[in-house]
N, C-alpha and C positions, 0 to 999 in steps of 0.2 A: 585238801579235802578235810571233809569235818571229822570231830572225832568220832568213833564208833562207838554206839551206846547199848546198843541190842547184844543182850548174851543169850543165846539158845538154850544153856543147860541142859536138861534130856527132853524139854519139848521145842518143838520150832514155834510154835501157834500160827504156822500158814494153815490153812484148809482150803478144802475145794468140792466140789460134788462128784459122788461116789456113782454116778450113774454115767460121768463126763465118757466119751469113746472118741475113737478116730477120726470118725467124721464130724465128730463137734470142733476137733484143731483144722477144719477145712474153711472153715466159716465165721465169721464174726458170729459172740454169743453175748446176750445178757444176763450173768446169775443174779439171782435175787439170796439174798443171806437173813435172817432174823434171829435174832437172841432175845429172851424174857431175863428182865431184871427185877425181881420185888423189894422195893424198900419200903419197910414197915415203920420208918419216922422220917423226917423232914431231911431231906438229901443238903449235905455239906460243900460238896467238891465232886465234879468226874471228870477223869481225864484221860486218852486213850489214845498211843500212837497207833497208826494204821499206814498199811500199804496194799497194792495191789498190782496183778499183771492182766489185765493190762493198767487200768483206768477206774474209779471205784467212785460214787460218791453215796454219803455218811448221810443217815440221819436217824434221828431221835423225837421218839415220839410222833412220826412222822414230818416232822423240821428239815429241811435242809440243813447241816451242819457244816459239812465239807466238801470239796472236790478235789481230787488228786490221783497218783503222787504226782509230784514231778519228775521232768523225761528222765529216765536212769539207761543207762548202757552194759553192757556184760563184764567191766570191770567194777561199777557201783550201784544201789539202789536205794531209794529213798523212800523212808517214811514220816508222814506229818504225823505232830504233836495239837491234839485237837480237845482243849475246853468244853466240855458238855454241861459244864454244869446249866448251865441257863434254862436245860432242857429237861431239866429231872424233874420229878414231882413224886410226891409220897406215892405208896401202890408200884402198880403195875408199868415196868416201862419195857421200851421198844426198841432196841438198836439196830436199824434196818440199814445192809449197805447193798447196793447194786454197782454189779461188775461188770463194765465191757470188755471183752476176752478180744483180741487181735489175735488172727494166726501169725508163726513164725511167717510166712509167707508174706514177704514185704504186695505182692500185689493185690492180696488180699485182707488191707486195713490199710489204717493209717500210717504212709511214710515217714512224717516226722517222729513215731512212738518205736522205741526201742521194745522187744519183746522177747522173749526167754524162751524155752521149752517145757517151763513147768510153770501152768499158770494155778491163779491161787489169791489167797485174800488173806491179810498179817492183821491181826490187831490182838492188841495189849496193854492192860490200862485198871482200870480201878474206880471203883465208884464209893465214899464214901457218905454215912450222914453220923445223927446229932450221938449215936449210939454202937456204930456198928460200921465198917470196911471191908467188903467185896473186891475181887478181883473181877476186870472184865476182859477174857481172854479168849482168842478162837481156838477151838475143840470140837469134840462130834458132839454136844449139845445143841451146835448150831444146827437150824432148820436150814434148806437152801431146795431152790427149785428154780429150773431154768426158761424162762419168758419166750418158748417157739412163737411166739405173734408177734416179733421185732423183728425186721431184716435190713440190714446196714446194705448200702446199695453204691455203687461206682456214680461217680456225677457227672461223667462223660465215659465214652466207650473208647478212646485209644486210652491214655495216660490220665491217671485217676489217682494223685496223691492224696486225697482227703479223705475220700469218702466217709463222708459225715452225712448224705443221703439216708432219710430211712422210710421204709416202709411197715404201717403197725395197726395191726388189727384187734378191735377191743376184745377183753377176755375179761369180762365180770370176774372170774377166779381170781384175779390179780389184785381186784380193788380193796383199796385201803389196806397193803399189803403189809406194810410198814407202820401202822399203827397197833395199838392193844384192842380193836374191833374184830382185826381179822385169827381167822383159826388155820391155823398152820399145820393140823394134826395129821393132813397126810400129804406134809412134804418131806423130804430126804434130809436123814444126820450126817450132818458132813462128814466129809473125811479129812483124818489129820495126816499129813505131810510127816514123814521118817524122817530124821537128822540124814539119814546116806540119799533122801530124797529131796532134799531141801538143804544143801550144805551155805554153813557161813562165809565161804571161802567164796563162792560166784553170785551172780545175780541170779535171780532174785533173791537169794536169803542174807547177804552181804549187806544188811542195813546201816544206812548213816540218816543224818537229820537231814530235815530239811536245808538248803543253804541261803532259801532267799525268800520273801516274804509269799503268803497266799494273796490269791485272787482277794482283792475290797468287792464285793456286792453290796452294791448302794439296794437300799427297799424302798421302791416303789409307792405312795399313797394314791391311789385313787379317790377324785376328788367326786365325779359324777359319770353315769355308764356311758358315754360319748368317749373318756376316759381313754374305756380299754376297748374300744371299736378298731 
C-alpha cells in the first residue's frame, strides 16, 4: 500500500449536506457542491487532492477536470492529486464537484463500488498566483444542493449489478451550475464532518494516493454537424 499522506489535524475537510436524512441513504443521490475562488492577479499554480463516497467528478470553471476516486474498500480509501492550473483565470472562479451517493445496500447501486456509512466529499488543495496563496479546502463555505430530477434505475429486474440506468428531468435551476453565471444564494452550507465522525483510522477518512494512473480522455474535434449526429 501507498504511503499515507493525508493528516486530519482538528479538521477532516469531508463535508456533506446538512439537509441529507434517512431516506436519502435508501436511494442513489447526486450532490451538487460549489466553491467561489477570487484571484485578483494572474493564477500560478492549483492543485487539489479530492475524494468521495461514493463517485465524484471535479470541475472548474465549468471544465471537466476529473473523475474519481478509485474503488477503495473499508480497509483503504483513495484520493486523486488533480492539477487545476490550466483552469484558473484571474477573477472569479468555480470549483464545482458532483457526487454520486450509493446506498450501503449493495442492491441498491453499483456492485463493483465499495461504500461506507458516512458519505461525504474530501478535498484539499491550494490555489496560488503572481502575488498571493489560498488554500482550497472543503468547509461550510461550500454551497451544496441535491439534484431530485436524476433517478439511477435497475437495468434489469432480477439481478441488476450496474445500474448505471438513468432517469432525468430538466430543472432550469440547475443550469450552468458549475460556472461563475450561476447564483447559489439559496443553496445549503455544507456540513463539516467531526474527527469522531470521520475517523483516520477506517474508510472513508483513511486516505492514501492514488495507486494507478487516471482515466486518458482523448477530446473529440468535430470536424462538420453530420459529426455528432
Amino acid at each position: 500500500k501507498g504511503k499515507r499522506k493525508m493528516g486530519f489535524g482538528d479538521k477532516t475537510y469531508w463535508i456533506w449536506s446538512p439537509v441529507w436524512g434517512r431516506e436519502d441513504d435508501e436511494f442513489p443521490g447526486l450532490l451538487y457542491f460549489r466553491k467561489e475562488i477570487e484571484l485578483r492577479d494572474t493564477p500560478v499554480k492549483g492543485s487539489i487532492n479530492i475524494s468521495a463516497d461514493t463517485r465524484y467528478k471535479l470541475y472548474v470553471n465549468g471544465t471537466l477536470a476529473e473523475v474519481g476516486p478509485c474503488k477503495g474498500d473499508r480497509q483503504v480509501w483513495f484520493f486523486d492529486t488533480v492539477d487545476i492550473t490550466p483552469y484558473l483565470k484571474t477573477g472569479k472562479n468555480i470549483i464545482g464537484v458532483s457526487v454520486l451517493r450509493y446506498p450501503v445496500n449493495p442492491e441498491m447501486g453499483n456492485h463493483s463500488l465499495f461504500r461506507t456509512f458516512t458519505p461525504g466529499l474530501y478535498v484539499h488543495g491550494y490555489v496560488s498566483t503572481k502575488s498571493s496563496n489560498q488554500d482550497v479546502v472543503a468547509d461550510e463555505t461550500w454551497k451544496c444542493r441535491k439534484n431530485k430530477n436524476v433517478q439511477f434505475l435497475h437495468e434489469e429486474d432480477g439481478f441488476s449489478p450496474l445500474m448505471i440506468h438513468e432517469t432525468v428531468m430538466g430543472n432550469p435551476s440547475f443550469a450552468e451550475w458549475n460556472t461563475d453565471k450561476y447564483n447559489d444564494s439559496d443553496w445549503e452550507n455544507a456540513r463539516v464532518y467531526a474527527i469522531f465522525e470521520m475517523p483516520p483510522a477506517i474508510s472513508p477518512g483513511n486516505l492514501f494516493p492514488r495507486p494507478i494512473p487516471a482515466v486518458y480522455r482523448k477530446k473529440r474535434v468535430f470536424n462538420s454537424v453530420m459529426d455528432i449526429k
